[in-house]
C-alpha positions as CSV (number, residue, x, y, z in Angstrom):
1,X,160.1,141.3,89.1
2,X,158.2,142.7,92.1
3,X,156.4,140.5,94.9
4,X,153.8,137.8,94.3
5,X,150.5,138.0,96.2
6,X,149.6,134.4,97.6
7,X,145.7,134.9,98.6
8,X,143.0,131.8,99.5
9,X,139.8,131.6,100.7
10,X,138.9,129.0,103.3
11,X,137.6,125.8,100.9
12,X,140.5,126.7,98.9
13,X,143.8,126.9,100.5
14,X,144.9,123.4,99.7
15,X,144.8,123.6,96.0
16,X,146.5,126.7,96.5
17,X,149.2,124.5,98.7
18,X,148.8,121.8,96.0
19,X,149.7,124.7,93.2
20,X,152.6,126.5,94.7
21,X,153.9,122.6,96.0
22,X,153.8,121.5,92.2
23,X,155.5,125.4,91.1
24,X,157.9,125.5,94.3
25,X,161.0,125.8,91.6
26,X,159.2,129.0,90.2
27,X,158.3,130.8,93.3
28,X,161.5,130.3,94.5
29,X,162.4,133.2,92.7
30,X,160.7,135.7,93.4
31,X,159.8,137.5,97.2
32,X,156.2,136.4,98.1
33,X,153.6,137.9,100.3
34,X,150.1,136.4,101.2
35,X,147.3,137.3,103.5
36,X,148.1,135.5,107.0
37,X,146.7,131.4,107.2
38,X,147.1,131.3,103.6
39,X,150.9,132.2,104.5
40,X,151.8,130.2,107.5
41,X,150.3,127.1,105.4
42,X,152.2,127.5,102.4
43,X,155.1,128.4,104.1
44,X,154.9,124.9,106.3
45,X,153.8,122.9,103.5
46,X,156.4,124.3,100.7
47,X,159.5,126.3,103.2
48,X,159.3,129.2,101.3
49,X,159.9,132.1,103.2
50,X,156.9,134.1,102.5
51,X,156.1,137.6,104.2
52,X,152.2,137.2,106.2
53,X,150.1,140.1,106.4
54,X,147.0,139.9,108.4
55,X,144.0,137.5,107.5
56,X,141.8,138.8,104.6
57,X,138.8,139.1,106.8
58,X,140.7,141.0,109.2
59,X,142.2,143.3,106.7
60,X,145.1,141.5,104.7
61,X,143.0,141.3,101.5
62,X,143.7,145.8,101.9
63,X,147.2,145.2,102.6
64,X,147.7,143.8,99.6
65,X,145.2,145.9,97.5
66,X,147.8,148.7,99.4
67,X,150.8,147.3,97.6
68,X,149.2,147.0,94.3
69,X,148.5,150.6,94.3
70,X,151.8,151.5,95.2
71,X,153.4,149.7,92.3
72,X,155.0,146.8,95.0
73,X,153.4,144.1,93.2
74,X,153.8,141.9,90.1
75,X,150.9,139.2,89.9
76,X,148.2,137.7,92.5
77,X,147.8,134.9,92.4
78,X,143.9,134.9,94.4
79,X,142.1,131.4,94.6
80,X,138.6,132.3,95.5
81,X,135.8,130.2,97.0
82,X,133.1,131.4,94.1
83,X,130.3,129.1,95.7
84,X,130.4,130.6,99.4
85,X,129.7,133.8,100.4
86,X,132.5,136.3,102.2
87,X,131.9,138.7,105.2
88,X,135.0,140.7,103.6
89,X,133.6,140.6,100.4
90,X,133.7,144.5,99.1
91,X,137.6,144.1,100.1
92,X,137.5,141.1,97.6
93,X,136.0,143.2,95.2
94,X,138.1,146.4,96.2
95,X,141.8,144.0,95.5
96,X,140.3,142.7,92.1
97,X,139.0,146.5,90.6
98,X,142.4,147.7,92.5
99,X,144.5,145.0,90.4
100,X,142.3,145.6,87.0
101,X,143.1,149.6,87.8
102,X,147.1,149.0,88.0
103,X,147.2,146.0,85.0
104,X,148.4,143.8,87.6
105,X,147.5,140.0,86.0
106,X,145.6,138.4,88.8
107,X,144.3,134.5,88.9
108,X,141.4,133.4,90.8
109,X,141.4,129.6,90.0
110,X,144.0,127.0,89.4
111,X,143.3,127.0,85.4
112,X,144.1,130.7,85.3
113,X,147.2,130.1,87.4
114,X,148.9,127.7,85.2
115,X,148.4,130.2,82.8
116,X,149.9,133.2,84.5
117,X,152.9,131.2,85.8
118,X,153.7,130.2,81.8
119,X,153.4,133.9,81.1
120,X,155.5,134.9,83.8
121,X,158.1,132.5,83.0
């Protein structure tokens, strides 16, 4: 399979630890990228070796969006903060319509992520 996309907002970067802590077995397998903090967090909390690109507000939410266009990624797994409002928002929107473009399966909450991971197993 191609890379996973590891992506959290702010408020929601420690379910996301919590998830991919619980799924470590799974993700194991597969070469991971994420958007930078969400990265370094995941990688300390889990040892994963994941590759970072840049924070999303300063551009990593596009570097991803970049891979998905170029066929370099499998899923996304995207836990978004639906209740606060993002500066980087139309690059939020940009990854999701890029993602829905390429039929790349993308979950933005924990209950969609169990979900993808069965489906992907």
């Amino acid at each position: 399979m191609k890379k996973i996309a590891l992506i959290a907002h702010d408020n929601m970067k420690l379910e996301m630890i919590q998830f991919v802590k619980d799924n470590v077995k799974f993700f194991s397998q597969f070469e991971l990228i994420a958007t930078g903090t969400t990265g370094t967090k995941i990688m300390e909390a889990t040892g994963l070796t994941i590759e970072r690109y840049k924070s999303g507000p300063l551009g990593g939410d596009q570097q991803i969006g970049a891979d998905i266009a170029t066929d370099k990624i499998g899923a996304v797994f995207f836990f978004r903060d639906a209740l606060t409002a993002q500066p980087h928002e139309p690059d939020i929107m940009a990854l999701i319509r890029l993602a829905d473009v390429h039929k790349i399966p993308m979950a933005t909450n924990s209950s969609t992520a169990k979900i993808l991971l069965k489906g992907l197993q």
